[in-house]
C-alpha positions as CSV (number, residue, x, y, z in Angstrom):
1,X,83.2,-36.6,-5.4
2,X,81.7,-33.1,-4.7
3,X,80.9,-31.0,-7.2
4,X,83.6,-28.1,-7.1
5,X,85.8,-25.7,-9.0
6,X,89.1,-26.8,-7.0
7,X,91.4,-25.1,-9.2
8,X,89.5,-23.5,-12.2
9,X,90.0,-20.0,-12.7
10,X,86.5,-18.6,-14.1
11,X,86.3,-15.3,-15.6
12,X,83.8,-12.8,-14.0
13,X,82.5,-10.0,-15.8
14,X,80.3,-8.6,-13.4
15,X,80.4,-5.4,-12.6
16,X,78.1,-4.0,-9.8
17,X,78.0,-7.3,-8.1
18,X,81.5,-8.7,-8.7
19,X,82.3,-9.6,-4.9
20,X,78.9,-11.8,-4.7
21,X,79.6,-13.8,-7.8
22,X,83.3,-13.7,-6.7
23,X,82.9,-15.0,-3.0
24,X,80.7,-17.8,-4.5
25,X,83.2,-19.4,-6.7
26,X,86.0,-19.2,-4.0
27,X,83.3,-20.9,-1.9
28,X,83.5,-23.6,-4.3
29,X,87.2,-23.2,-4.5
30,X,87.4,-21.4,-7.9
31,X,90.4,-18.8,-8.6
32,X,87.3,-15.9,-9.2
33,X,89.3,-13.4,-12.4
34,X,87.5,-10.3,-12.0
35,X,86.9,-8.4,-15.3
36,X,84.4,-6.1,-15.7
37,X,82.7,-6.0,-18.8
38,X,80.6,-2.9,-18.4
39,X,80.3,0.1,-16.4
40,X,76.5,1.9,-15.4
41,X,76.7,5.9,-16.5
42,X,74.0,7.8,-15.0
43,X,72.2,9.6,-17.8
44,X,71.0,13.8,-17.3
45,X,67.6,12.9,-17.5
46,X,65.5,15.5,-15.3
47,X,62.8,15.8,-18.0
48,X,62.1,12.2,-18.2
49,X,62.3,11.8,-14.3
50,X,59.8,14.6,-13.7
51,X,57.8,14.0,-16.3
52,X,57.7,10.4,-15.2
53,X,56.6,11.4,-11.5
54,X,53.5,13.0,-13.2
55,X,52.5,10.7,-15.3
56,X,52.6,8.0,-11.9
57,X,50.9,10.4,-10.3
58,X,47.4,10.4,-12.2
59,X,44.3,8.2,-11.9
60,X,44.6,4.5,-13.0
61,X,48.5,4.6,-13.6
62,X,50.5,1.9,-14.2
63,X,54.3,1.7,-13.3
64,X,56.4,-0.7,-15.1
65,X,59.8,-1.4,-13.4
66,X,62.3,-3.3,-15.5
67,X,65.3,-2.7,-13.1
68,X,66.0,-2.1,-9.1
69,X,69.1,-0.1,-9.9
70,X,66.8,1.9,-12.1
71,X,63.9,2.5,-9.8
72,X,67.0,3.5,-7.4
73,X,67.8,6.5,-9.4
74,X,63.9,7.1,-9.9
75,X,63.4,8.3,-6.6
76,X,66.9,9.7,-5.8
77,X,66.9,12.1,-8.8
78,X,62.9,12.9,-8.2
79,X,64.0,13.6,-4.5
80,X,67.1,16.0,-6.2
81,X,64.2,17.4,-8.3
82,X,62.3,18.2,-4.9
83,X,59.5,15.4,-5.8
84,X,60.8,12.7,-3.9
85,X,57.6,12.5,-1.8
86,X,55.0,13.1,-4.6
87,X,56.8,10.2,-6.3
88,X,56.7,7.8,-3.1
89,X,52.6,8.6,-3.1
90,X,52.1,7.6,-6.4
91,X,54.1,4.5,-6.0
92,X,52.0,3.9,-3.3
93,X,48.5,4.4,-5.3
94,X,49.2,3.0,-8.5
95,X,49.6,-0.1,-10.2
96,X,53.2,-1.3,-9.8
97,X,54.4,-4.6,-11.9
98,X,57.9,-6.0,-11.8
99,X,60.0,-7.7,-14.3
100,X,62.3,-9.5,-11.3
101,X,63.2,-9.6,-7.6
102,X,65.4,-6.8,-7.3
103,X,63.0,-3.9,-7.7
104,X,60.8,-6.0,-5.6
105,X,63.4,-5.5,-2.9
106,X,64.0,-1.9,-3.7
107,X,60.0,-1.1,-3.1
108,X,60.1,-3.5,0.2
109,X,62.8,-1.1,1.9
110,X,60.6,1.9,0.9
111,X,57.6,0.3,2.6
112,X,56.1,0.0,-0.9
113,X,54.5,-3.3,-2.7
114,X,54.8,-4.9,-6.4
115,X,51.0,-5.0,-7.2
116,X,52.0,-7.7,-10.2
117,X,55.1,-10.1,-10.3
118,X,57.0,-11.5,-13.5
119,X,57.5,-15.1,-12.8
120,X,61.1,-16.8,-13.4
121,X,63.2,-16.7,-15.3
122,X,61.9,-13.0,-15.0
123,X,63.0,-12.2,-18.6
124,X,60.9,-9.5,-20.9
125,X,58.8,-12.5,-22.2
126,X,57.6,-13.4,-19.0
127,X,57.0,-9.5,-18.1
128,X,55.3,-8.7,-21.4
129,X,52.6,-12.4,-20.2
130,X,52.1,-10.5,-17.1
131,X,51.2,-7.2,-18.7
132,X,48.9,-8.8,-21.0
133,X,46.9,-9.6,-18.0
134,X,46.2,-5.8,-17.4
135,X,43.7,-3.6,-19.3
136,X,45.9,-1.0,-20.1
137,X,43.7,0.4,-22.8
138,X,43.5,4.4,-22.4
139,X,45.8,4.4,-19.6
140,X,48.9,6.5,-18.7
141,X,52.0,4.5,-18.1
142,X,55.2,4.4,-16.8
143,X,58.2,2.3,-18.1
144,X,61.8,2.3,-16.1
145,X,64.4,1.0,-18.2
146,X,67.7,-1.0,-17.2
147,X,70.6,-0.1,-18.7
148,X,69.8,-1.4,-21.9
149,X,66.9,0.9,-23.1
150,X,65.1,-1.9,-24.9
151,X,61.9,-0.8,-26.3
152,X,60.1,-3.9,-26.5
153,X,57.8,-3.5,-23.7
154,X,57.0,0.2,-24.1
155,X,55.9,-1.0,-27.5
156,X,53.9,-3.3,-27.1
157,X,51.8,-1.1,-24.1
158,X,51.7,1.2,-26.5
159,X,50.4,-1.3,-29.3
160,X,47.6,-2.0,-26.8
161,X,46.7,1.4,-26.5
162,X,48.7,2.9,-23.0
163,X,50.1,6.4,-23.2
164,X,53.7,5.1,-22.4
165,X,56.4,7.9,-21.1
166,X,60.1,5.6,-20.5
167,X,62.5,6.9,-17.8
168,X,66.4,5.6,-18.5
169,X,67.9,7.1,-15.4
170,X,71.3,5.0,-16.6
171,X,73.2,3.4,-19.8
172,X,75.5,0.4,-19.8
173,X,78.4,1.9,-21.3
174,X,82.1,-0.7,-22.4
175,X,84.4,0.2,-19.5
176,X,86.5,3.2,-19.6
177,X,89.9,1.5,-19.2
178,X,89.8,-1.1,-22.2
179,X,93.0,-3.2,-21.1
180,X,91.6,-5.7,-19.0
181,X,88.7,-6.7,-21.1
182,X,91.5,-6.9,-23.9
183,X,93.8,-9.2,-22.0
184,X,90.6,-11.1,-20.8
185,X,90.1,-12.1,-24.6
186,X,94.0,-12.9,-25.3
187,X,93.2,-15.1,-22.1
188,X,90.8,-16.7,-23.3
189,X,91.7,-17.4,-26.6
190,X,94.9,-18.8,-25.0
191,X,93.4,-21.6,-22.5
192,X,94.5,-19.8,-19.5
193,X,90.6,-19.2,-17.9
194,X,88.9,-22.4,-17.4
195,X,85.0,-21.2,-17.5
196,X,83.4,-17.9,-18.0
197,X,80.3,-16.7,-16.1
198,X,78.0,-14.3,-17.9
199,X,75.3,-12.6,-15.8
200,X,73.9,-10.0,-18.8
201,X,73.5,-10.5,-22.3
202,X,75.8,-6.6,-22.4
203,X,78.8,-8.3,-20.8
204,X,78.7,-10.7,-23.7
205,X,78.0,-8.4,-26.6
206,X,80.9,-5.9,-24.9
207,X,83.5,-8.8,-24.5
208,X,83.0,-10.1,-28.6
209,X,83.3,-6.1,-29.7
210,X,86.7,-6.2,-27.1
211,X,87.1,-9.4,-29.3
212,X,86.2,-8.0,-32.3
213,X,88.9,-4.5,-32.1
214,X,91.6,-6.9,-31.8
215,X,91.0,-9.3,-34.6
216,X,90.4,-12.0,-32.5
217,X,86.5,-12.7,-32.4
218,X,86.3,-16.0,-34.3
219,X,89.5,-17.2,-32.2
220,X,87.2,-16.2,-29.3
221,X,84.4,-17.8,-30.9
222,X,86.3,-20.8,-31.1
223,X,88.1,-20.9,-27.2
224,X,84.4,-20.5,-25.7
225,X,83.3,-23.2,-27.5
226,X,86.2,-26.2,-27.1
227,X,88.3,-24.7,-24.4
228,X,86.7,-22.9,-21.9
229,X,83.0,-23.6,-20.0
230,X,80.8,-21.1,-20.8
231,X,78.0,-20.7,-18.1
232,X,75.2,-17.7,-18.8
233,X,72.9,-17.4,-15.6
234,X,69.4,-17.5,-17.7
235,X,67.9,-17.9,-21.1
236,X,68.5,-14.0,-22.4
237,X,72.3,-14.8,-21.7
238,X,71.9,-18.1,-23.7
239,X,70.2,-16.4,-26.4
240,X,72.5,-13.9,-27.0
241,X,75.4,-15.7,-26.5
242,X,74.2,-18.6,-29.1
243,X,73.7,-15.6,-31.8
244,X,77.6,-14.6,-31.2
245,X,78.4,-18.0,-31.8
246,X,79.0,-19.3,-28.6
247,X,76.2,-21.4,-27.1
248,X,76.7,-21.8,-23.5
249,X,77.4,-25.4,-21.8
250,X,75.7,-24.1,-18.6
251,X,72.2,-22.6,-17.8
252,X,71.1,-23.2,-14.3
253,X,67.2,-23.8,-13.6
254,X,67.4,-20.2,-11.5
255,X,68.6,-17.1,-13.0
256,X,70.5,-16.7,-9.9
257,X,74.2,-16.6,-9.1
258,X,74.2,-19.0,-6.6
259,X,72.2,-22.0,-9.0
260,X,74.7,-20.4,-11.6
261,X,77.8,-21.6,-9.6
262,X,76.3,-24.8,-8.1
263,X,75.2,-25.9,-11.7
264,X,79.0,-24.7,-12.9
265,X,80.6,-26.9,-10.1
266,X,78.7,-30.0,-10.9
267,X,79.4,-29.6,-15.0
268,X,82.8,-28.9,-14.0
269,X,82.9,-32.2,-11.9
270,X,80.9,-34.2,-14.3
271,X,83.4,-33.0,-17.2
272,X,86.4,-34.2,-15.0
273,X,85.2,-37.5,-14.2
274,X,86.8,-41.0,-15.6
């Protein structure tokens, strides 16, 4: 038998890349229930972008990029500012490391390069084993947060004596209309979803506070544990979603969508065989 989701309706709580993740499960012919947990608000940051243009622009910099989406807003808001090419030069002369693929991308189309690479599963552990291979001692530095705004990494750079400035050009905010996410919990909680795919530890901490508002979090708790599949594409989602008390059943070896749904499919199939 081939591994599939013939009939399972899995809950998606992507946001930004919903009709990916969805296609993939229909591929696999999965019912795709399209909820997003989160929405990306663009922050009024002009001081931090301009001051982070400068601060790539001098001798020795380093620019740390946590995020394509955020490196994105980087330039656009820089080339707003009128420094859209100043900020392109220093791209081009400093030292550039990436935590994943997707700022890698974003530099590609921009004719730029990633000087230093993260290696899978491309979370901050393996970005901060990265960094520690650069002298950053008495140099300026440049962090670009995702959505989160986690200060780990700016920390520890500045722990080993950087000059760190952080640009947040966005937030990951709960969505504005809360009614979906709410009747994506009494879903859940009811049997009526058959696997859940989380692709950010956010969508998970946003669906237990939906969880939590309407008194249901342990019965949430509870349905992600013995009635739905829980699938979290790497080992951030896993961690975080162990800590709320519902360990996942599926971690691909990628943090990809694609290993993500094939390694959903085959649990799925497993589960489901005699």
């Amino acid at each position: 038998m081939n591994d599939s989701l013939v009939g399972a309706r899995v809950a998606i709580l992507e946001a930004r890349r919903e009709s990916e993740l969805a296609s993939l499960v229909r591929r696999h012919g999965g019912v795709p229930v399209s909820v997003p947990a989160l929405t990306e608000v663009e922050r009024e940051c002009e001081k931090e972008v301009l001051r982070g243009v400068d601060v790539a622009k001098r001798d020795g910099a380093l620019v740390v990029l946590a995020t394509g989406v955020g490196l994105e807003r980087w330039m656009r808001m820089a080339s707003d500012l009128g420094q859209g090419f100043e900020l392109r030069a220093a791209l081009g002369r400093c030292t550039v490391v990436c935590r994943g693929p997707k700022p890698i991308a974003v530099l590609k189309r921009e004719g730029l390069e990633a000087h230093l690479r993260a290696p899978s599963p491309h979370t901050t552990t393996e970005l901060l084993a990265t960094l520690a291979t650069v002298d950053v001692r008495d140099r300026d530095a440049v962090y670009v947060h995702d959505g989160g705004g986690s200060d780990v990494v700016p920390a520890a750079l500045t722990d080993r004596g950087a000059r760190v400035v952080t640009v947040q050009p966005y937030v990951w905010a709960p969505p504005s209309d809360p009614g979906p996410l709410d009747d994506l919990v009494r879903a859940l909680v009811a049997g009526e979803i058959d696997a859940l795919a989380v692709t950010t530890q956010v969508q998970a901490r946003h669906l237990f506070a939906a969880a939590f508002a309407l008194g249901r979090e342990q019965a949430l708790r509870d349905a992600l544990r013995d009635k739905v599949i829980v699938a979290a594409v790497g080992p951030t989602c896993a961690k975080t979603l162990t800590e709320l008390g519902a360990p996942p059943h599926v971690v691909p070896a990628q943090p990809k969508m694609g290993p993500l749904v094939l390694a959903l499919a085959a649990y799925r199939t497993a589960r489901r065989q005699p």
